[in-house]
C-alpha positions in Angstrom: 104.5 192.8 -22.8 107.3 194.9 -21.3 110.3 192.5 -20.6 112.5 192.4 -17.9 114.0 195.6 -16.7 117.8 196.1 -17.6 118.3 199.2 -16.2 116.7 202.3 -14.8 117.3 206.0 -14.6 115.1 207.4 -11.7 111.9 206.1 -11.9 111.9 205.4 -15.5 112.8 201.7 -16.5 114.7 200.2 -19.8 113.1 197.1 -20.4 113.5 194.1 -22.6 110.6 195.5 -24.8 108.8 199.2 -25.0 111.5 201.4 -23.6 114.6 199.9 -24.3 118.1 200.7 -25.0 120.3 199.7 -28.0 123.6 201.1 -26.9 125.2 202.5 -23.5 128.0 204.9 -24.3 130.4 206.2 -20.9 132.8 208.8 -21.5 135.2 209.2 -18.5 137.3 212.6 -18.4 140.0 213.4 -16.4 142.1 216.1 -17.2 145.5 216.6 -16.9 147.3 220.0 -16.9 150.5 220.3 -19.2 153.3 222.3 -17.4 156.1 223.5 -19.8 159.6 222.0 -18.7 162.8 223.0 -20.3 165.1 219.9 -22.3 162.2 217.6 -21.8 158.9 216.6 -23.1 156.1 218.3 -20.9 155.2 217.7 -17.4 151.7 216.5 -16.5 149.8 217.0 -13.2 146.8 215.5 -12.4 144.1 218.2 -11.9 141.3 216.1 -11.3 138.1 214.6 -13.0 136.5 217.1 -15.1 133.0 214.9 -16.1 131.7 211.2 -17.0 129.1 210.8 -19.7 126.9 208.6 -20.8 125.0 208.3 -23.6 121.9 205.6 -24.1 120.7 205.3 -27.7 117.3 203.4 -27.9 114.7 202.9 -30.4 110.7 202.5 -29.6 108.1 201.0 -31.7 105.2 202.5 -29.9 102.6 200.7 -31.5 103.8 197.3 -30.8 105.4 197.2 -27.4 104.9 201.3 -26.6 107.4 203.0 -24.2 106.7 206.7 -25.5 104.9 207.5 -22.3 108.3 206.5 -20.9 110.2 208.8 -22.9 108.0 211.7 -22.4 108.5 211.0 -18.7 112.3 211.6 -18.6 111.3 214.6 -21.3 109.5 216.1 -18.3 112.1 215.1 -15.7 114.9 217.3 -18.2 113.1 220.2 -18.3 112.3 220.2 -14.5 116.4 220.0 -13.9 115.7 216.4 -12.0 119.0 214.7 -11.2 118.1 210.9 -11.0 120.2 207.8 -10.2 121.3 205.7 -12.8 121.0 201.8 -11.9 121.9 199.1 -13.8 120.2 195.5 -13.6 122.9 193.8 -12.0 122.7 196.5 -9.3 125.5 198.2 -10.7 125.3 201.9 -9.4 126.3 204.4 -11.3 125.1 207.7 -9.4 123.1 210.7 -10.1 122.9 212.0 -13.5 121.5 215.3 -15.4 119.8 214.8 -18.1 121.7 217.1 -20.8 120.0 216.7 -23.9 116.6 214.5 -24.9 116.7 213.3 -28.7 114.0 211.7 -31.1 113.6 210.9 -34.4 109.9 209.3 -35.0 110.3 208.0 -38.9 107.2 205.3 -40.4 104.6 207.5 -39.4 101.0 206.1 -40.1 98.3 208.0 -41.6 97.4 209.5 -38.1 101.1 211.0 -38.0 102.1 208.7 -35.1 105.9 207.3 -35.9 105.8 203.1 -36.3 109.2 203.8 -35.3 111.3 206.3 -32.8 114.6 206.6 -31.9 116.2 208.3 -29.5 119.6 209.4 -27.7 119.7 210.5 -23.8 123.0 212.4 -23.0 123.4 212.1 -19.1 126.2 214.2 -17.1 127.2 212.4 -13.8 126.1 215.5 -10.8 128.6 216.1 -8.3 125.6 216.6 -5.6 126.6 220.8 -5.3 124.3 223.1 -5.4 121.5 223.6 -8.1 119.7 226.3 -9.5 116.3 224.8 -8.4 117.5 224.0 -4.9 118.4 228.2 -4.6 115.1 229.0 -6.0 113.0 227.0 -3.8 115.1 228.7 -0.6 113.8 232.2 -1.5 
């Protein structure tokens, strides 16, 4: 009882039901440097983009459609320092993105301790492909 999948980061698929998302949040920064002029307001030079992040809220009812399997998944895929490709439904391609921060917050929890209800935010920084920590480790 899934659902259809809406979107996918890696390997690990939003669906209709069980791992799903609420909200999908981009932030989009491109800086500008401020050069001091004299008799005039400020001049601006484009320096560049600086980063683009998204943020996917969600919430999981484990017990009725279950996805926490899911979310431990991506859990695992953050703490390995696995850049993955973010893909929306429509085929929409967004690119790679780190996983920068994993948050839960189980609430309901039955008399075993297991939450009724979790909900959680994934903060994703796009990767600009360079060189990683883990690809220099693995070289030595």
């Amino acid at each position: 009882m899934a659902g259809p999948v809406t979107m996918a980061l890696g390997a690990f698929m939003f669906r209709a039901h069980g791992f799903g998302y609420t909200d999908l949040e981009r932030t989009l920064d491109t800086s500008w440097a401020e050069l001091n002029t004299a008799g005039r307001l400020n001049a601006l030079q484009w320096t560049g983009p600086k980063s683009d992040v998204v943020v996917i809220k969600g919430v999981l009812f484990p017990k009725a459609f279950g996805g926490t399997t899911t979310l431990e998944g991506v859990k695992l895929a953050a703490k390995n320092g696995v850049p993955l490709m973010l893909v929306s439904l429509g085929g929409r391609i967004f690119g790679r993105y780190a996983i920068q921060k994993v948050t839960d917050a189980g609430t309901l929890h039955d008399r075993n301790g297991t939450p009724l209800r979790d909900a959680y935010t994934l903060e994703l920084k796009r990767s600009s492909g360079g060189i990683s920590l883990r690809s220099l480790i693995g070289s030595i």
